[in-house]
C-alpha positions as CSV (number, residue, x, y, z in Angstrom):
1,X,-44.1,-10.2,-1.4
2,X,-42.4,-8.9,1.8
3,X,-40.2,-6.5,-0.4
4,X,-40.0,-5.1,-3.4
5,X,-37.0,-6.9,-5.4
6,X,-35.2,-5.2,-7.6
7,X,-34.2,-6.6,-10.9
8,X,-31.4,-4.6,-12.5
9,X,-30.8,-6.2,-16.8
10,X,-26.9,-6.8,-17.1
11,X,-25.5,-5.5,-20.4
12,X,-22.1,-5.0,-21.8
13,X,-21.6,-3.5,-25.0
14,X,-19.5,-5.6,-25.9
15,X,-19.2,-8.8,-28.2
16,X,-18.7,-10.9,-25.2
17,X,-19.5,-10.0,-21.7
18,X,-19.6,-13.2,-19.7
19,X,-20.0,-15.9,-22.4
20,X,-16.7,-15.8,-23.7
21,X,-16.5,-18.0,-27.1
22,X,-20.5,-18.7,-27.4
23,X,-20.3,-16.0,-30.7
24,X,-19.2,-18.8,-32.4
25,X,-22.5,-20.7,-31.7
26,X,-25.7,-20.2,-34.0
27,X,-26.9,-18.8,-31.0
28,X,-24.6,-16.7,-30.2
29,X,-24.1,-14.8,-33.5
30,X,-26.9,-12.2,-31.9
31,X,-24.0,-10.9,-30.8
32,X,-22.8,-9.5,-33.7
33,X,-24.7,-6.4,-33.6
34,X,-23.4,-5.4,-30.3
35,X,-21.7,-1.5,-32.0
36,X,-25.4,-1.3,-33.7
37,X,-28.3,1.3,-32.2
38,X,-31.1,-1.0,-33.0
39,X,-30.4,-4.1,-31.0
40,X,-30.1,-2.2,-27.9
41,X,-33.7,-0.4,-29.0
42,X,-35.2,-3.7,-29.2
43,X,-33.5,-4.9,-25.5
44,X,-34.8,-1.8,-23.5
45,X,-38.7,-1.9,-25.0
46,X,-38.1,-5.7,-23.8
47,X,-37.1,-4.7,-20.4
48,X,-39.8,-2.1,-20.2
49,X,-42.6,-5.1,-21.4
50,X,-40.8,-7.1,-18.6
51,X,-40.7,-4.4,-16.0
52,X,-37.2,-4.6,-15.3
53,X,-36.0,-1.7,-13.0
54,X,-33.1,-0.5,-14.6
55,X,-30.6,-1.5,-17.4
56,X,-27.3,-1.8,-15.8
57,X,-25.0,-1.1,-18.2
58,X,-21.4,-2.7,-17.3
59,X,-18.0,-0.9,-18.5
60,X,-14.2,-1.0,-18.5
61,X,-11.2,1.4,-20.0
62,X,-8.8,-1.1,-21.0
63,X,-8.4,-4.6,-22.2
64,X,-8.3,-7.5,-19.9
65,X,-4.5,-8.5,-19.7
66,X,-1.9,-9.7,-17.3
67,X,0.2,-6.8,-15.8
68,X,1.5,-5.5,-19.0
69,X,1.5,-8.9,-20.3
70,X,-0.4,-10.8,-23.2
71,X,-4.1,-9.4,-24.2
72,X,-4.0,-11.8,-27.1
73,X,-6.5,-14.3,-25.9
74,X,-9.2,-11.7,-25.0
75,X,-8.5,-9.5,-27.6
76,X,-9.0,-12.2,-30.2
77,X,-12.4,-13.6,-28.5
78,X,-13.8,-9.8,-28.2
79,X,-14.2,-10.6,-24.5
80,X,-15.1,-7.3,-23.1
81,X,-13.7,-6.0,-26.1
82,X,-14.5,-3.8,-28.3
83,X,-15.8,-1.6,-25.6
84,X,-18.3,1.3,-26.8
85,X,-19.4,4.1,-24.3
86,X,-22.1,3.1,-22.1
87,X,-22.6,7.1,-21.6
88,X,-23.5,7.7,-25.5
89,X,-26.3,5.5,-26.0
90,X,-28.6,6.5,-23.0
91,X,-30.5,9.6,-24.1
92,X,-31.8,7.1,-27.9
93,X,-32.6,4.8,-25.1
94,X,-34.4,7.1,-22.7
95,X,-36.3,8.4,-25.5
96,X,-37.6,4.9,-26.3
97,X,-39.0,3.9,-23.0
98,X,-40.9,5.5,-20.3
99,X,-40.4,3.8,-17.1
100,X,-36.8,1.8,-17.1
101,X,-34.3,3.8,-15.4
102,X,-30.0,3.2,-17.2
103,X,-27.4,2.8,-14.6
104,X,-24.3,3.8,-16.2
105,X,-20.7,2.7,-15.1
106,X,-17.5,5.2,-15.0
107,X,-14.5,4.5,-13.2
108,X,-12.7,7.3,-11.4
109,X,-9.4,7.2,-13.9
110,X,-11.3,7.8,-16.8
111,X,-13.2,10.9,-16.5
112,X,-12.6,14.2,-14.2
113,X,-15.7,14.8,-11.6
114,X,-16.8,18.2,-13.2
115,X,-17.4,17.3,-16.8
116,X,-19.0,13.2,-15.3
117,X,-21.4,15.2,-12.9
118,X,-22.6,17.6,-15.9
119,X,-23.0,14.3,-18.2
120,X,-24.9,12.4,-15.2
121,X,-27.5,15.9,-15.0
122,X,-27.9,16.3,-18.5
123,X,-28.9,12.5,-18.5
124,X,-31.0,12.9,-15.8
125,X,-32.9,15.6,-17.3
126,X,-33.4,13.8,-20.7
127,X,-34.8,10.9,-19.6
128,X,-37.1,12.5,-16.9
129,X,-34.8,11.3,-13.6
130,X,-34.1,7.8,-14.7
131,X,-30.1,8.3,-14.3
132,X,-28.4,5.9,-12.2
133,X,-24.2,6.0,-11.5
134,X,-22.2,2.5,-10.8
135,X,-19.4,4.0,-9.2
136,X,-16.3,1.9,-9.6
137,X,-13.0,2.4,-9.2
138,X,-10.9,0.6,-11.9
139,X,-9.3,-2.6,-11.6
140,X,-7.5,-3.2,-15.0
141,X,-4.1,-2.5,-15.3
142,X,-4.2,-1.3,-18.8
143,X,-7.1,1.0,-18.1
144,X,-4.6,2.9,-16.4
145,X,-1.8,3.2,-18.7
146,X,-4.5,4.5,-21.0
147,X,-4.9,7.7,-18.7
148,X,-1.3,8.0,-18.2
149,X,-0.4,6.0,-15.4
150,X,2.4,3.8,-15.4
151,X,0.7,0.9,-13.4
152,X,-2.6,0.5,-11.5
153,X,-3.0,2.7,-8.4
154,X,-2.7,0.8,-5.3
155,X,-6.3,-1.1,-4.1
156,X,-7.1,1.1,-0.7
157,X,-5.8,4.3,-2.5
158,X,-8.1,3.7,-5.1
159,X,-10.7,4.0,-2.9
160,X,-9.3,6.9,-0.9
161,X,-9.7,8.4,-4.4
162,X,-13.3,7.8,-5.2
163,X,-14.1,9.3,-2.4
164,X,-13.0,12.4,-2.7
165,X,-14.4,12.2,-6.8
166,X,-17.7,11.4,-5.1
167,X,-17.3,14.3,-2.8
168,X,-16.7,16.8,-5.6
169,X,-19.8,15.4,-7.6
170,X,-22.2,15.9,-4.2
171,X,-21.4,19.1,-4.0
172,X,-22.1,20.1,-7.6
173,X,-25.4,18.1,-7.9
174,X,-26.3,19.0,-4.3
175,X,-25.1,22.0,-3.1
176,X,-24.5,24.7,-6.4
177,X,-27.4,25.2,-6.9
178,X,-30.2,26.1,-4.4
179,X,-33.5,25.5,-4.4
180,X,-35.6,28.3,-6.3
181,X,-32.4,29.2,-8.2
182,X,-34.6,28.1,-11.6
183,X,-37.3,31.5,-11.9
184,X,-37.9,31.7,-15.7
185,X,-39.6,34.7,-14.8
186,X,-39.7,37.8,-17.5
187,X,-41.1,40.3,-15.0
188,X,-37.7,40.3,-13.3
189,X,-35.3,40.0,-16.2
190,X,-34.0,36.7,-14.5
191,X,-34.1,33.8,-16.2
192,X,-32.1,32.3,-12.8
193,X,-31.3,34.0,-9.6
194,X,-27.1,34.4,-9.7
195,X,-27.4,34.7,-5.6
196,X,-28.9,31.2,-5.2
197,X,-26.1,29.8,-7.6
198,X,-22.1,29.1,-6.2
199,X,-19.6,28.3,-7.0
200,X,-18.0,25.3,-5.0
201,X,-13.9,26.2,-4.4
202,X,-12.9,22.8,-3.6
203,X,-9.4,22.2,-3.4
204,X,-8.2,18.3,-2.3
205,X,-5.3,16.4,-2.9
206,X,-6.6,15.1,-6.6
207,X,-9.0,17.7,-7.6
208,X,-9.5,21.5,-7.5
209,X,-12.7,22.3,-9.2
210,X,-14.1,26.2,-8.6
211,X,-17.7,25.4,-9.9
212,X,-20.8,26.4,-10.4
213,X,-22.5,23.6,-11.4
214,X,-23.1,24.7,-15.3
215,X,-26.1,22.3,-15.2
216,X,-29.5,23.3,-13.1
217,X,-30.7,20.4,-10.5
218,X,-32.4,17.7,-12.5
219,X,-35.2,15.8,-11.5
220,X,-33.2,13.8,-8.9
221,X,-30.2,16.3,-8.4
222,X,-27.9,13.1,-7.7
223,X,-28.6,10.2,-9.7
224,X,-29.4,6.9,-8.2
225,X,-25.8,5.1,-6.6
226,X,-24.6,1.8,-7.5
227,X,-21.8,0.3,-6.2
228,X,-20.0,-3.1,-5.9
229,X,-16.7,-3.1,-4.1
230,X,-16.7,-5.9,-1.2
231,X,-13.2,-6.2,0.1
232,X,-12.6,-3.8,3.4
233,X,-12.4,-1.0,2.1
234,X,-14.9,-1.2,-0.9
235,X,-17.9,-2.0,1.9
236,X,-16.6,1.4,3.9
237,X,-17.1,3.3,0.4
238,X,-20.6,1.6,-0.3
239,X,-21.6,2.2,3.6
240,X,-20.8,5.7,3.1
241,X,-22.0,6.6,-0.2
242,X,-23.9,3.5,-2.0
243,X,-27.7,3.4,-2.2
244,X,-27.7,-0.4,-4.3
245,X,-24.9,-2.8,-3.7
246,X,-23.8,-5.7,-5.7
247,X,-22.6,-8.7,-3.2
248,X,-20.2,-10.8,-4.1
249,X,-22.4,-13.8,-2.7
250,X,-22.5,-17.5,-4.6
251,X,-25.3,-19.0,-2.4
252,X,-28.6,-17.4,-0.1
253,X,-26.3,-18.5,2.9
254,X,-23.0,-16.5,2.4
255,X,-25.3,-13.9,1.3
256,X,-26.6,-13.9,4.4
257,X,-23.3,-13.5,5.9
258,X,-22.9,-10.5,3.3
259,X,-25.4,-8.7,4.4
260,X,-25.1,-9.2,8.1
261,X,-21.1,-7.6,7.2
262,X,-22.6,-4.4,5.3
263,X,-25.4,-3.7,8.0
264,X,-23.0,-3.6,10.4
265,X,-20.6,-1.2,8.4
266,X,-23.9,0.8,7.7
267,X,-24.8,1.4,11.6
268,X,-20.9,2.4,12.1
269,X,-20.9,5.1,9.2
270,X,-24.1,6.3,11.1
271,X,-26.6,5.4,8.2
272,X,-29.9,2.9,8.4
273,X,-29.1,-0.2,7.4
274,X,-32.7,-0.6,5.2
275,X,-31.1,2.6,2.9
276,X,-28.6,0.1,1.5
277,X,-30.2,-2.1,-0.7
278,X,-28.0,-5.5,-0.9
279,X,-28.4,-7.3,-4.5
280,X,-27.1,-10.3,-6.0
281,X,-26.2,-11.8,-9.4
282,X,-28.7,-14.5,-10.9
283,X,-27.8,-16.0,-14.1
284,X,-29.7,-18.6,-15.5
285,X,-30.6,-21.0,-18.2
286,X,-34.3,-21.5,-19.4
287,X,-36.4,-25.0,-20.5
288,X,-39.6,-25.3,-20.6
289,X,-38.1,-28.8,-19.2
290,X,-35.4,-29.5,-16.4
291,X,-34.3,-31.4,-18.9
292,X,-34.2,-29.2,-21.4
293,X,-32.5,-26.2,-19.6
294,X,-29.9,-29.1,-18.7
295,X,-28.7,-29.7,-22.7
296,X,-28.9,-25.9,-23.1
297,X,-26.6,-25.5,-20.4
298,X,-24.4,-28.2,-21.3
299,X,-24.0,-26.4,-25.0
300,X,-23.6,-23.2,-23.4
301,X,-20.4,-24.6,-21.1
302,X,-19.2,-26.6,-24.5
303,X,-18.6,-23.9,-26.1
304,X,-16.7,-21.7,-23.9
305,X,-13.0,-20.1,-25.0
306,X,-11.2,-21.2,-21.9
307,X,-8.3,-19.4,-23.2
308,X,-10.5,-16.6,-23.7
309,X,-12.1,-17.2,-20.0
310,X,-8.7,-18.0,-18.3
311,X,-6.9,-14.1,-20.1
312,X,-9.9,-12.2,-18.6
313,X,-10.1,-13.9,-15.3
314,X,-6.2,-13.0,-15.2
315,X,-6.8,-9.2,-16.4
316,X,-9.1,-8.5,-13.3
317,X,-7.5,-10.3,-10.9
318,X,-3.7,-9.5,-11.6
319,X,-3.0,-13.0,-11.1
320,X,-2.2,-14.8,-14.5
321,X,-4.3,-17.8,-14.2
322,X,-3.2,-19.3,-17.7
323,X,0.0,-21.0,-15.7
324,X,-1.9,-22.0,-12.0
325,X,-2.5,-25.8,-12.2
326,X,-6.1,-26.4,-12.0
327,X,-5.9,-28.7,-8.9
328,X,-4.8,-25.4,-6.9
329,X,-6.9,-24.5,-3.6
330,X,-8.4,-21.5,-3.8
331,X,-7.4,-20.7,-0.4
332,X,-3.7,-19.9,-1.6
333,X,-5.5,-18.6,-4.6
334,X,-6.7,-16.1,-2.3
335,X,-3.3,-15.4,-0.3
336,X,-2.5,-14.4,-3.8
337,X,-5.0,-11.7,-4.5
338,X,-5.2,-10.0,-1.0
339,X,-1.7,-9.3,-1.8
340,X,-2.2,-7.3,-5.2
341,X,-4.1,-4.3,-6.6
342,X,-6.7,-6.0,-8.3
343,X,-10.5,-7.3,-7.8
344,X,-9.6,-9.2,-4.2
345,X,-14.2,-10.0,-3.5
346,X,-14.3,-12.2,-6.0
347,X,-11.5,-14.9,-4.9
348,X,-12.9,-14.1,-1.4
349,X,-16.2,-14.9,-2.5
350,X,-15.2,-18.1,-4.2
351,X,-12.6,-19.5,-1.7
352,X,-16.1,-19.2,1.0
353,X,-18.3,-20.8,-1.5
354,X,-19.8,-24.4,-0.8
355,X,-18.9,-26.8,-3.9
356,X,-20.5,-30.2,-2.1
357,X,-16.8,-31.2,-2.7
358,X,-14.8,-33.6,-0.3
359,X,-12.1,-32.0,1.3
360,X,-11.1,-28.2,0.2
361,X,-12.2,-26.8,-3.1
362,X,-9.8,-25.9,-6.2
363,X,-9.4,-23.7,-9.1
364,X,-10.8,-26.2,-10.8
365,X,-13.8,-26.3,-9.0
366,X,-14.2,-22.9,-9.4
367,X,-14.0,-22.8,-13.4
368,X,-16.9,-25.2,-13.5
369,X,-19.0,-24.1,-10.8
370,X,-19.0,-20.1,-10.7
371,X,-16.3,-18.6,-12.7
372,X,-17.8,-15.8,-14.9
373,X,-19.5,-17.9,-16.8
374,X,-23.7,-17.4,-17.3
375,X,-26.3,-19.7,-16.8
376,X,-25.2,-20.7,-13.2
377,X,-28.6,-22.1,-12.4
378,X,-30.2,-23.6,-15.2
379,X,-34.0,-24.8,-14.7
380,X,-37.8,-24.3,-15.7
381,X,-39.2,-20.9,-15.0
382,X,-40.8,-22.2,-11.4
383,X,-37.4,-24.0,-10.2
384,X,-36.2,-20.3,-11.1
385,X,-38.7,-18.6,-9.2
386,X,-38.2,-21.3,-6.5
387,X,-34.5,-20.4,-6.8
388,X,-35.2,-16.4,-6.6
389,X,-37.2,-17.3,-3.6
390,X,-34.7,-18.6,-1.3
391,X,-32.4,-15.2,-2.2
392,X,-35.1,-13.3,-1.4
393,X,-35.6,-15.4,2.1
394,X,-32.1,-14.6,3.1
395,X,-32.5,-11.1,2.9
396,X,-31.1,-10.0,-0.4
397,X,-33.2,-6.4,-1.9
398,X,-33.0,-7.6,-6.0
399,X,-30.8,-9.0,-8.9
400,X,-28.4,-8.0,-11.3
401,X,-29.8,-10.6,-14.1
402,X,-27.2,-11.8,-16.6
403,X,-27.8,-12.9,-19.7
404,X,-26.4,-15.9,-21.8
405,X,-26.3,-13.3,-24.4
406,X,-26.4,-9.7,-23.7
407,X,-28.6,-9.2,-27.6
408,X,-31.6,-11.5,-28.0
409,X,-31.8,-13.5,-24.6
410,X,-34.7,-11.1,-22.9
411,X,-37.5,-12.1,-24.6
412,X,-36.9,-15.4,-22.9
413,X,-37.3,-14.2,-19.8
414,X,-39.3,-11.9,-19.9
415,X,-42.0,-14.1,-22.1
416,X,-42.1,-17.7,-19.7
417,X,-40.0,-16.3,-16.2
418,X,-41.8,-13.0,-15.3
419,X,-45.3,-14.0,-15.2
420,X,-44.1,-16.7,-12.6
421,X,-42.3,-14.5,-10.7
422,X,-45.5,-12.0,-10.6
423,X,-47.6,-14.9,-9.7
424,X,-45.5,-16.1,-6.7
425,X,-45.3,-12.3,-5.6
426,X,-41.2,-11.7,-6.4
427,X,-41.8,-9.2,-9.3
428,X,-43.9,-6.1,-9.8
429,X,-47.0,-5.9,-12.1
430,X,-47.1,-2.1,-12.7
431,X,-44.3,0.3,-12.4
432,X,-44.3,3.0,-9.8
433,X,-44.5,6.6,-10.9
434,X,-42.1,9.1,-10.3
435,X,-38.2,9.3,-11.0
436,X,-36.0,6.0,-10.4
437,X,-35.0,7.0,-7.2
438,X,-38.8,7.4,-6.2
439,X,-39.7,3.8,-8.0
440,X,-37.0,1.7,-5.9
441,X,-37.6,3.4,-2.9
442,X,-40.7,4.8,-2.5
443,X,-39.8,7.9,-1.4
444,X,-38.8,11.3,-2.5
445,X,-36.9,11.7,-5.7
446,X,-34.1,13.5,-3.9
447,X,-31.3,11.6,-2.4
448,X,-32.2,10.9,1.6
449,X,-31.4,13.4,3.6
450,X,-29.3,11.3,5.9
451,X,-26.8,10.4,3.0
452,X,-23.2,11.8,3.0
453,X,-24.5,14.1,-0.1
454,X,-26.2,16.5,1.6
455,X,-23.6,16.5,4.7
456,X,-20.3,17.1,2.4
457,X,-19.9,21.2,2.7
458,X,-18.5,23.9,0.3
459,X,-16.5,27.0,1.7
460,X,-18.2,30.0,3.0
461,X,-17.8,33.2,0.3
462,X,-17.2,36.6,1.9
């Protein structure tokens, strides 16, 4: 292959993530292990048999509702909710597996830089430098109010924000702590060397944190970056700071598009647009028959909670969706959203996709076609591979994979899809050795030089 794609496994622990309702189904009941240990055991040795680069493990801090409004509909389908800490489960994980690295998602609202960055090293450490950080910035309303706000914090401020939390986290991994600080050394009495250890004094307008680090550099000092914002402002935070962005993109040609955006932002933040690597989602339904992946994807779509669906796609947006007539164009859809606080790339995304429809597309359109429903693309494992294929032509670096299930649905793939994919060249046969960082990139298993981590400074002591 002309790359190395990236597959990233999508998980929620959650009984719903995307498949709102399909609990309900025989197949679905999977789910009902979802605040259970084991299950998630069984997903990552899975993953590791499949060669999966990384378990991407998806999170919010609130329920999906509308503005204060009703949470009734996702509450009662356990869409996204209940909502366990990713952050808990990846060291029993780690110590299960050998190669796959664990992305972990925390919002800025939920948890202050100093006490993340020590959780993010100490994962690091226990899992050999297989840590990975989606940085995201909250969009829920009522993960907000949980942390004491009294509404969400404006979109670009949010940003304006993360960067600064992203500052203060660079400067612990990267700059506390020098190199040859760790001596272990009984001849000396010094277990570390105090004078190769500071203290980082910052003081900004959300945070004041004195430092040191009170964790030494782990195998990849900064874990791996993640990050999916695509409105303005999100694609100047990943420019700046991301190492693996999610696009927004429903076909290989607006990816294209995507990408051609994000380059450009990349060369004006001063960074090399190959040290971005630009993924999409791909969510699919298996038969061993077109045929077959057809009726499977049929009782996947008859069985979603549109209720369900309709409260969710409301709690992210900020627009409640339960009262818009169906026959709405999602242009004005997305008048809407660029005016609110909310997720504004996904309405973007959608209003620019192609639905082979006469005329302009609607909501309606959009429920059946993309949504956030799984199993977009349902087919035989070589129709997928033919579908990964024309991704991979336009440019894209890998896939966050989505389940029909987040329990159960691996073996699946990884059983009749990945030995097609390694066949046609789109997935790797052995893993690359070293730390995440060094297995997606090749490289060193420190963050690059070049990246904002290494440029963001600490005062001077006297």
């Amino acid at each position: 292959m002309s790359r190395e794609l990236i597959y990233n496994a999508f998980l929620h622990l959650t009984p719903n993530h995307h498949s709102h309702g399909y609990w309900r189904t025989q197949e679905g009941r999977v789910q009902y292990g979802y605040s259970k240990l084991e299950p998630y055991v069984d997903v990552v040795k899975t993953l590791e048999r499949g060669l999966f680069d990384t378990l991407f493990i998806a999170d919010v801090s609130g329920v999906y509702d509308i503005d204060k409004g009703d949470d009734s509909a996702t509450v009662r389908a356990g869409s996204q909710f209940p909502e366990p800490d990713p952050i808990t489960i990846v060291s029993a994980l780690g110590l299960v597996t050998e190669h796959l690295g664990f992305a972990v998602t925390s919002n800025v609202v939920q948890s202050h830089p100093f006490q993340f960055a020590r959780q993010l090293s100490s994962l690091d450490h226990f899992t050999d430098g297989r840590a990975a950080w989606n940085i995201v910035t909250s969009y829920l309303t009522n993960g907000f109010e949980n942390f004491g706000y009294d509404r969400i914090v404006p979109h670009d401020e949010r940003y304006r924000w993360a960067q600064e939390y992203v500052d203060v986290t660079y400067k612990l991994w990267e700059k506390s702590w020098e190199d040859g600080a760790v001596l272990h050394d009984p001849e000396s009495n010094r277990f570390f060397d105090p004078e190769r250890i500071h203290r980082i004094d910052h003081r900004g307008e959300y945070y004041s944190v004195a430092g040191p680090h009170i964790v030494e550099p782990s195998p990849q000092r900064t874990p791996v970056l993640f990050q999916a914002g695509n409105s303005q402002a999100g694609r100047e935070f990943a420019a700046r700071n991301a190492e693996v962005t999610f696009l927004p993109s429903y076909t290989p040609e607006t990816a294209r598009k995507d990408i051609g955006i994000l380059d450009e932002e990349s060369r004006r933040q001063g960074r090399n647009p190959s040290a971005l690597k630009k993924i999409v989602q791909l969510s699919t339904v298996i038969g061993s028959t077109e045929d077959e992946a057809r009726r499977k994807q049929r009782h996947l779509h008859e069985n979603v909670d549109f209720d369900a669906l309709l409260g969710f796609l409301s709690g992210g947006s900020g627009i409640d969706f339960t009262g818009i007539d169906p026959d709405t164009p999602l242009s004005e859809l997305r008048k809407r959203v660029e005016k609110g606080d909310h997720v504004r790339s996904i309405i973007r995304a959608a209003a620019e996709a192609d639905y082979g429809t006469e005329g302009e597309a609607t909501f309606k359109d959009y429920l059946l076609s993309h949504a956030f429903l799984p199993g977009k693309f349902a087919g035989t494992p070589e129709q997928i591979a033919d579908h990964v294929q024309r991704w991979s032509d336009a440019g894209v670096d890998g896939f966050n994979v989505v389940p029909v299930t987040t329990l159960g649905w691996w073996d699946e793939w990884v059983e009749h899809v990945v030995p097609v994919l390694q066949e046609r060249g789109l997935a790797q046969r052995e893993y690359h050795p070293g730390t995440l960082r060094e297995k997606l990139f090749r490289d060193g298993a420190r963050i690059a030089s070049e990246h904002r981590a290494h440029r963001v400074a600490i005062p001077a002591r006297g």
